[in-house]
N, C-alpha and C positions, 0 to 999 in steps of 0.2 A: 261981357259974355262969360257966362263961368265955364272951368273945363272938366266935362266929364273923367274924374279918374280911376284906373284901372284898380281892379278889386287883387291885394294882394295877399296870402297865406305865407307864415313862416311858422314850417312845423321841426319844432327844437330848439326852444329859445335858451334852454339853459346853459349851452356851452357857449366859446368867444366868438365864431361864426355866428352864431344866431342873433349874439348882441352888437356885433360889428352889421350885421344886415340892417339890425331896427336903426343904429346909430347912423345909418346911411342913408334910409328910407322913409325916417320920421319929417325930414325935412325936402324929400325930394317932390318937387313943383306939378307931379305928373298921375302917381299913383297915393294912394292912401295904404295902411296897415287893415284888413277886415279883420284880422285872427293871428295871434300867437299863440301855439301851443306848446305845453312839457308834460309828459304822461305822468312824471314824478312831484309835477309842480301844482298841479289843477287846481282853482280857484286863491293861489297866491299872485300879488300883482307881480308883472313883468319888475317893474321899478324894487321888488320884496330881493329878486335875483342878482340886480343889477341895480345898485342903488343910485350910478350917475345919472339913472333915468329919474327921480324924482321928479313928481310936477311935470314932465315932460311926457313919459309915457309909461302909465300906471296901470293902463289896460290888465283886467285880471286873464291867468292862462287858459286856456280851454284843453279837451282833448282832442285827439287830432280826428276822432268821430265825427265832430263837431265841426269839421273843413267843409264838407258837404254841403251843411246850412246857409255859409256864406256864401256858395258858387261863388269861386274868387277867378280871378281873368288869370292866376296863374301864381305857382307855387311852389316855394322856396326849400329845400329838404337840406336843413342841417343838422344831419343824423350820422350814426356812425356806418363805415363801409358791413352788409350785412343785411343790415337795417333797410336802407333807402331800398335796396330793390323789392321790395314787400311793399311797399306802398307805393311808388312806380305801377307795380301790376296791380295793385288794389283801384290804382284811381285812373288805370288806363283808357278807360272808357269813356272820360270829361271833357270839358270843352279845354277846364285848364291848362294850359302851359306848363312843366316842372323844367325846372332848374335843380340839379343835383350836385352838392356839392360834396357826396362821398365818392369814394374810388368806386363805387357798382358797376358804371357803363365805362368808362372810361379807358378800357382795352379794347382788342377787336373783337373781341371773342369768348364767351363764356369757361373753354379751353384753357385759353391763357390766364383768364381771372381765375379758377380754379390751381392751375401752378402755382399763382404768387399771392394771391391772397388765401389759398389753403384751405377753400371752402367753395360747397357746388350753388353754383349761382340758381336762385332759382328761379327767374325771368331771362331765360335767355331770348325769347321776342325782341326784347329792349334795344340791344344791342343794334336791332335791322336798322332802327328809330334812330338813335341816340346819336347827335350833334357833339363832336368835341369842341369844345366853347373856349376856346382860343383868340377872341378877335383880330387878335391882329395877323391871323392864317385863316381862318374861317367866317370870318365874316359876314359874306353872301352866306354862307349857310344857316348862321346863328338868326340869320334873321325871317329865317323859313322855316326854322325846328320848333319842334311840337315840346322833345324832348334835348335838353342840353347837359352834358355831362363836365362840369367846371373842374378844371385840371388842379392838379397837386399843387401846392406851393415850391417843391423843389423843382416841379417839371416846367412850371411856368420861366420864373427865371433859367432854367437850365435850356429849353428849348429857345424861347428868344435870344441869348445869348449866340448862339450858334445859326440860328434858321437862316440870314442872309447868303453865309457861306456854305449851307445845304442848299437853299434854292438856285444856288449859282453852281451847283455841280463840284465846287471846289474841295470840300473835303478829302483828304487821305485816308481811304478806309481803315480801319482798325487804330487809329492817330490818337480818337478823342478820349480826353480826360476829364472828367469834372467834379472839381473839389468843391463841395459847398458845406457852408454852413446858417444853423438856425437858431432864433433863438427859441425858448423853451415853450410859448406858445403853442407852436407848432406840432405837440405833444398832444394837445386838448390840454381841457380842463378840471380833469379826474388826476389827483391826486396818484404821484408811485415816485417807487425808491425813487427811480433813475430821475427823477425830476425835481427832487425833495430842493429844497433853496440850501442844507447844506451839503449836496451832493453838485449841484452846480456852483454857489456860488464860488467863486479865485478856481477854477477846473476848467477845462476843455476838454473834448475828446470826442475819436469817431465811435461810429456806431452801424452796426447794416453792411460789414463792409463784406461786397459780392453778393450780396441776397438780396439788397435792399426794393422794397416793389416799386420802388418811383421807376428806376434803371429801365422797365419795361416799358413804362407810360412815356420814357423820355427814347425810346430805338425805336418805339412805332412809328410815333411822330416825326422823327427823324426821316425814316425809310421813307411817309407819307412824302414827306419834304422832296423827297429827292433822289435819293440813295438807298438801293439795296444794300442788306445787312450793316447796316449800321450802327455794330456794336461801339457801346460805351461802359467806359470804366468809372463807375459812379460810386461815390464817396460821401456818405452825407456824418456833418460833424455837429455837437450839440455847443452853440454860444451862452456865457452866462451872462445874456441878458433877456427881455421881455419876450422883444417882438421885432422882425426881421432876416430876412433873409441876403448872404454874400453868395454868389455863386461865381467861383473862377473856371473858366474852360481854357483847355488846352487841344491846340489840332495841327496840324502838318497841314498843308497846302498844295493844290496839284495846279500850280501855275508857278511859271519863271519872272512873271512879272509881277508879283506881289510886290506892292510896298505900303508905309504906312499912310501915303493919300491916297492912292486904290481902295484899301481898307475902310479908309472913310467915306469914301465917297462910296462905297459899296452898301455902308450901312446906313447912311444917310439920303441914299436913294430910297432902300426898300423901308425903312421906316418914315418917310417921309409925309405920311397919310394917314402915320397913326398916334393919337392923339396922348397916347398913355408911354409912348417909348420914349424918351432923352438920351440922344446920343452925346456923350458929352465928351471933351477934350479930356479932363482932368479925370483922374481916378475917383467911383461915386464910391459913396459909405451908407450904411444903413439908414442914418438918420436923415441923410438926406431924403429919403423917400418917405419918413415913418407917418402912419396915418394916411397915407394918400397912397394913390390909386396909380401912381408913375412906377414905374420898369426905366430904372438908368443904367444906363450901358456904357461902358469904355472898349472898343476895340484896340488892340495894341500886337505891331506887326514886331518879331522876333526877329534883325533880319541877321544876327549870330547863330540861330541855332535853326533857322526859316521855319518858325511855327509863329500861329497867331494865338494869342494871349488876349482872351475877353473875361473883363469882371460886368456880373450883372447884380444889381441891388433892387428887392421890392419886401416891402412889408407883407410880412408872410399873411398876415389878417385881410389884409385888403387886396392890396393885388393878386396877393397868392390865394384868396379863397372870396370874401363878401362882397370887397369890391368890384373885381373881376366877374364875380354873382350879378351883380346888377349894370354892367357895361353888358354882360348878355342878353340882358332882360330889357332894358334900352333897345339892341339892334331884335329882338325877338315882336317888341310891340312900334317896331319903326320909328323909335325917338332917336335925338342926337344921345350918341353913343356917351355924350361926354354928360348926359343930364342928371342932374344932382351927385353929380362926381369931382365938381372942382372943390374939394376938402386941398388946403396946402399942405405940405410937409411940414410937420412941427421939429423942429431944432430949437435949442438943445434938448 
């Protein structure tokens, strides 16, 4: 019996989201590619952009006019924040599904997008709509939403890292710290100084520090979890390698019985249903996760200075943006969450 599969759009192929999306979807058991589009690219093959796609998928680009024609069951926007909400409201009226993965929806409030992203939204409808695409918090939702707004890569790791001990009430207000670092991916794919190979390469350093708009995407979510005002001290640093995200949190605790097996057994409850988290004993690294679609977590209980100390590691392309893209789109058309996602981590 053959299986009917669902018709997909990915509008923006020419950055690393768009090509981590097809390199995820080319092979997945359930849906096909109808359309890739790049306004700058029209009528070059997807494989002319991306050349590990040879032979594999050479599909020429379209324009994203041109989405229309295929009435796709649902539609991937790897565009930059600005951008996506113009075609949001252009195509609001379809039977499609979007998946978003710029910052457009992804605050509460068209208010607050206008503070930190420094520009007046201009769909603010969306917002009524817009599913924060979290799975492993949202869930039930992601799998009712018309519209899903896939989280940052700094917020993704930065929120899982901490959510057990926001759901549990335990936080120290004003406590949290979160150091992270990226690797240069995580920039896009457009060329600038700060990103030049001899400006990163043998270099570290932070970047955003007090301004940065993830901070807001990571206290909502927070507050959502749990906790009024949930401010956080957010630190994002540039790593000189590919691709990858380290995120360290730091937090104070509002219980006398904290120890390091309460901790685990805290995090290994509330992760325990989700397929994408690794609670692991030993301290995780980048490479552990890279390519794939895992979020590794180490909890570690301070009981010298009584704060708990969480490293979290995910591949800022996958889990932190395509990957993550398509475990939404999974629970959006009621597949197992985990379908065409068991890519392992490549080491070394």
């Amino acid at each position: 019996m053959s299986i009917v599969k669902q018709r997909i759009a990915i509008v923006g192929a020419s950055g690393y989201t768009g090509s981590e999306l097809a390199r995820i979807l080319v092979h997945h058991p359930l849906v096909e590619i109808a359309i890739i589009t790049s306004e700058s690219h029209v009528g070059k093959k997807f494989s002319d952009l991306h050349p590990q796609f040879l032979g594999i998928l050479d599909r020429p680009l379209s324009a994203a006019d041109e989405v229309l024609d295929e009435d796709p069951d649902l539609i991937f926007l790897a565009l930059p924040h600005g951008v996506s909400m113009k075609y949001v409201e252009r195509w609001n009226g379809l039977r499609a599904k979007i998946i978003d993965l710029s910052g457009d929806f992804r605050l509460d409030s068209p208010t607050t997008y206008k503070e930190w992203y420094k520009k007046e939204h201009t769909f603010p409808e969306g917002f009524e709509e817009a599913v924060y695409g979290l799975p492993e918090v949202y869930e039930e939702e992601i799998g009712k939403a018309r519209l899903v707004a896939n989280p940052g890569c700094y917020p993704t790791a930065s929120i899982l890292s901490l959510a057990p001990l926001y759901k549990a009430g335990m936080i120290t207000t004003g406590s949290v710290i979160i150091d992270a670092k990226s690797g240069t991916t995580g920039a896009g794919i457009k060329s600038a100084a700060a990103t030049h190979f001899s400006n990163v390469n043998e270099n570290f350093k932070a970047y955003g520090i007090s301004s940065h708009r993830h901070a807001i995407e990571i206290e909502e979510q927070f507050e959502i979890l749990g906790q009024a005002n949930a401010m956080v001290q957010f630190t994002p640093h540039l790593l000189p390698v590919d691709r990858g995200i380290l995120a360290t949190a730091y937090a104070g605790v509002d219980s006398d019985e904290m120890n390091q097996e309460t901790l685990d057994r805290l995090y290994r409850d509330y992760y325990k249903d989700k397929p994408y988290v690794r609670v692991r004993e030993e301290l995780p690294s980048i490479k552990g996760v890279r390519a794939s679609n895992f979020c590794d977590i180490c909890p570690v209980w301070d009981e010298r200075t009584r704060r708990v100390i969480v490293i979290a590691v995910i591949d800022n392309l996958v889990k932190g943006a395509s990957g993550q893209a398509v475990q939404n789109m999974n629970l959006m058309f009621g597949f197992d969450q985990t379908a065409g996602l068991h890519q392992l981590p490549i080491q070394p």
